[in-house]
VOKE-921130 format. One record per residue (C-alpha): residue number from 1; x, y, z; residue in three letters. Coordinates in nm, 4 decimals. Example, Ala and Ser with C-alpha at 12.3 -4.5 7.8 and 13.67 -1.06 7.14 Angstrom:
2
   pos         c1         c2         c3   code
     1     1.2300    -0.4500     0.7800    ALA
     2     1.3670    -0.1060     0.7140    SER
# end
This chain:
128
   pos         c1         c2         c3   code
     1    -4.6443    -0.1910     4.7339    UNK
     2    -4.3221    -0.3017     4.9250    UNK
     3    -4.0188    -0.1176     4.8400    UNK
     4    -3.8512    -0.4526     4.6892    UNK
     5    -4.2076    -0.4788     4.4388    UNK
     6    -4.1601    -0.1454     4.3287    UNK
     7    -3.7631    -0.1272     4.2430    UNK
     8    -3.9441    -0.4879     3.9542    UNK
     9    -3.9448    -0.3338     3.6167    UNK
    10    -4.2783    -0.4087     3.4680    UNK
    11    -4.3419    -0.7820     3.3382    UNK
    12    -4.2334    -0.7586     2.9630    UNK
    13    -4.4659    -1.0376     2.8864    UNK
    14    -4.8041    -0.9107     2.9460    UNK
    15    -4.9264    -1.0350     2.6212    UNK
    16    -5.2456    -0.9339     2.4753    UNK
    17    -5.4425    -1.2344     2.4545    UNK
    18    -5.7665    -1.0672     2.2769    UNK
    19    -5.4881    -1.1059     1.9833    UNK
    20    -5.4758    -1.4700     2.0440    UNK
    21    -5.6654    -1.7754     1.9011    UNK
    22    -5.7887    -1.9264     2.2544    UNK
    23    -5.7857    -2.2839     2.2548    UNK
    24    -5.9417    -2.5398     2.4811    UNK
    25    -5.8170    -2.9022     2.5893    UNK
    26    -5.6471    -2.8851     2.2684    UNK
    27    -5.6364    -3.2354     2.1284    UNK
    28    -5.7675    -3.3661     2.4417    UNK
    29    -5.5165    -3.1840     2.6934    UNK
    30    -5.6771    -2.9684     2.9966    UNK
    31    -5.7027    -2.5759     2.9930    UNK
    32    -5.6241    -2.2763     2.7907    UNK
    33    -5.3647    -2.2102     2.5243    UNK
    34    -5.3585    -1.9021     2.3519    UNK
    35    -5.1560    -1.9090     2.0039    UNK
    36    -5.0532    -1.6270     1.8428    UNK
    37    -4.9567    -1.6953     1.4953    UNK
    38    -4.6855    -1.4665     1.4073    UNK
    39    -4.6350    -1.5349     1.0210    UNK
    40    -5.0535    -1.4982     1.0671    UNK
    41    -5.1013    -1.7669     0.8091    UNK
    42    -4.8309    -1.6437     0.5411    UNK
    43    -4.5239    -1.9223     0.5942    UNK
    44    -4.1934    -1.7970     0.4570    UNK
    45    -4.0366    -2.1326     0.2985    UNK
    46    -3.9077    -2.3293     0.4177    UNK
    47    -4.1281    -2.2607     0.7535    UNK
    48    -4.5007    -2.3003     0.7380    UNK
    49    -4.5592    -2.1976     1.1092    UNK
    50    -4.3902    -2.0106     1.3969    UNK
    51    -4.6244    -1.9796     1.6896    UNK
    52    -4.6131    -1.8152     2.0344    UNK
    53    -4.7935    -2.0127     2.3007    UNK
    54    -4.9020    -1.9695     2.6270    UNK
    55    -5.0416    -2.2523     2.8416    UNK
    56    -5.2203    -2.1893     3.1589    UNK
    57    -5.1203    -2.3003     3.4681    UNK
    58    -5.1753    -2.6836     3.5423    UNK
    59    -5.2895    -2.7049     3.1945    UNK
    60    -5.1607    -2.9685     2.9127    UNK
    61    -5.1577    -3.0345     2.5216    UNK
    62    -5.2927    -3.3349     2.4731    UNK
    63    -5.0509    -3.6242     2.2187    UNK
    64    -5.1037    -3.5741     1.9144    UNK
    65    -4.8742    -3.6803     1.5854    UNK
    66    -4.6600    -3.4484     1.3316    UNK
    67    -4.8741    -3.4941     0.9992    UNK
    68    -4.7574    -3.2789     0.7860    UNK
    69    -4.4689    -3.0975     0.9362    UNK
    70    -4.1569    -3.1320     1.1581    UNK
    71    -4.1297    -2.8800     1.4485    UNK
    72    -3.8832    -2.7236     1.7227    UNK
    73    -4.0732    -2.6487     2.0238    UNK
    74    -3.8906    -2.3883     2.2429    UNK
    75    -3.9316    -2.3196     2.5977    UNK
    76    -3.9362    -1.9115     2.6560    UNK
    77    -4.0332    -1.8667     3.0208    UNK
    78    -4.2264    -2.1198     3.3109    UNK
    79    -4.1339    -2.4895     3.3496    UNK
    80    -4.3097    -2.7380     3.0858    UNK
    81    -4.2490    -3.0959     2.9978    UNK
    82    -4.2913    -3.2091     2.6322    UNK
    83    -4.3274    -3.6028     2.5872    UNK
    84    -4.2403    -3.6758     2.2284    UNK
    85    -4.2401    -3.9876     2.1301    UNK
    86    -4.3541    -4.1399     2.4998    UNK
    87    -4.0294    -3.9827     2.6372    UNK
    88    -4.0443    -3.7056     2.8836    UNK
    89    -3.8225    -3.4309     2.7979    UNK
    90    -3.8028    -3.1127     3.1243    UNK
    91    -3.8256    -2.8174     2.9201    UNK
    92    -3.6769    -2.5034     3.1589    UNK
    93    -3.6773    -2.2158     2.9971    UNK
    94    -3.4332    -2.1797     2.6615    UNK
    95    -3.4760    -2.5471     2.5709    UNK
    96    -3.5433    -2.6882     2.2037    UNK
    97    -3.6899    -2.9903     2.1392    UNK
    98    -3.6890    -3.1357     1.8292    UNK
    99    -4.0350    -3.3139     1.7135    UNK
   100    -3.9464    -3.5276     1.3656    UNK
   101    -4.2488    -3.5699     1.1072    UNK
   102    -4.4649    -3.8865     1.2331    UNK
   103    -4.3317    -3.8514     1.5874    UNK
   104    -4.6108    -3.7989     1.8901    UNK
   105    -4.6296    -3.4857     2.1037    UNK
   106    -4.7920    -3.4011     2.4460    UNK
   107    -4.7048    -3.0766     2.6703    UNK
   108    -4.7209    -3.0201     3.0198    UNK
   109    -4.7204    -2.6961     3.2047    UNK
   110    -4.5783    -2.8104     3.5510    UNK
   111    -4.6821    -2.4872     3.7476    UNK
   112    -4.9834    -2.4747     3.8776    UNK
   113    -4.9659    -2.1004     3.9565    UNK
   114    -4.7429    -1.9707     3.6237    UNK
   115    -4.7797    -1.9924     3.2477    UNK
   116    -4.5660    -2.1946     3.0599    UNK
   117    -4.4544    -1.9877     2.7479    UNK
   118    -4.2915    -2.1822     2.4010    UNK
   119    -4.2373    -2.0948     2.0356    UNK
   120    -4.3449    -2.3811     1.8230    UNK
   121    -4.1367    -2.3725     1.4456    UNK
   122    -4.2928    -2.5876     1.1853    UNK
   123    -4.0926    -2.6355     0.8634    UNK
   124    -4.1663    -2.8110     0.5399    UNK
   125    -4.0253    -3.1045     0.4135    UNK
   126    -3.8409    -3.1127     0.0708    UNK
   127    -3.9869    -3.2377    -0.1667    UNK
   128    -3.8435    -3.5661    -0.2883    UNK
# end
């Protein structure tokens, strides 16, 4: 170990993925994501989903339309691209992209050596 690799505190993201749901070419993407629900299935209203995400290097989520819920997808560490609605949004770390019920989504991890790490936040819709 070089003197400069061992003054590095340890990564704080070495997540365990045996906790995660592993997901291939999710709708029609390439690669792994691994999704850790964090409400684990019990939604506090007016949220019905917050999940951590990590998506392999190279790998994608393939477009796929807001059914049932509008989200915030947040960048937390890598490079990514999100295309929402055909447009392509950079998504550096600490970005938020809003994805509006109906509207298409795609991700993109640009690194082919890192993960790209985000927070998806789903939320209900009042009822009308």
């Amino acid at each position: 170990m070089t003197p400069k690799e061992q003054d590095l505190p340890p990564d704080p993201l070495e997540l365990p993925t045996h906790l995660a749901d592993r997901r291939e070419n999710l709708f029609g993407g390439k690669g792994v994501v691994h999704v850790w629900d964090l409400l684990k299935n019990a939604g506090t209203a007016p949220f019905s989903a917050v999940l951590f995400c990590q998506l392999a290097p190279g790998g994608s989520v393939g477009k796929h339309a807001q059914q049932r819920d509008p989200e915030l997808v947040m960048a937390m560490d890598g490079m990514g691209t999100a295309t929402v609605d055909g447009k392509d949004i950079p998504m550096p770390p600490l970005t938020v992209v809003s994805v509006p019920f109906g509207s298409t989504l795609a991700l993109r991890n640009n690194s082919k050596e890192d993960p790209f790490l985000y927070v998806i936040i789903k939320a209900e819709l009042p009822a009308r």
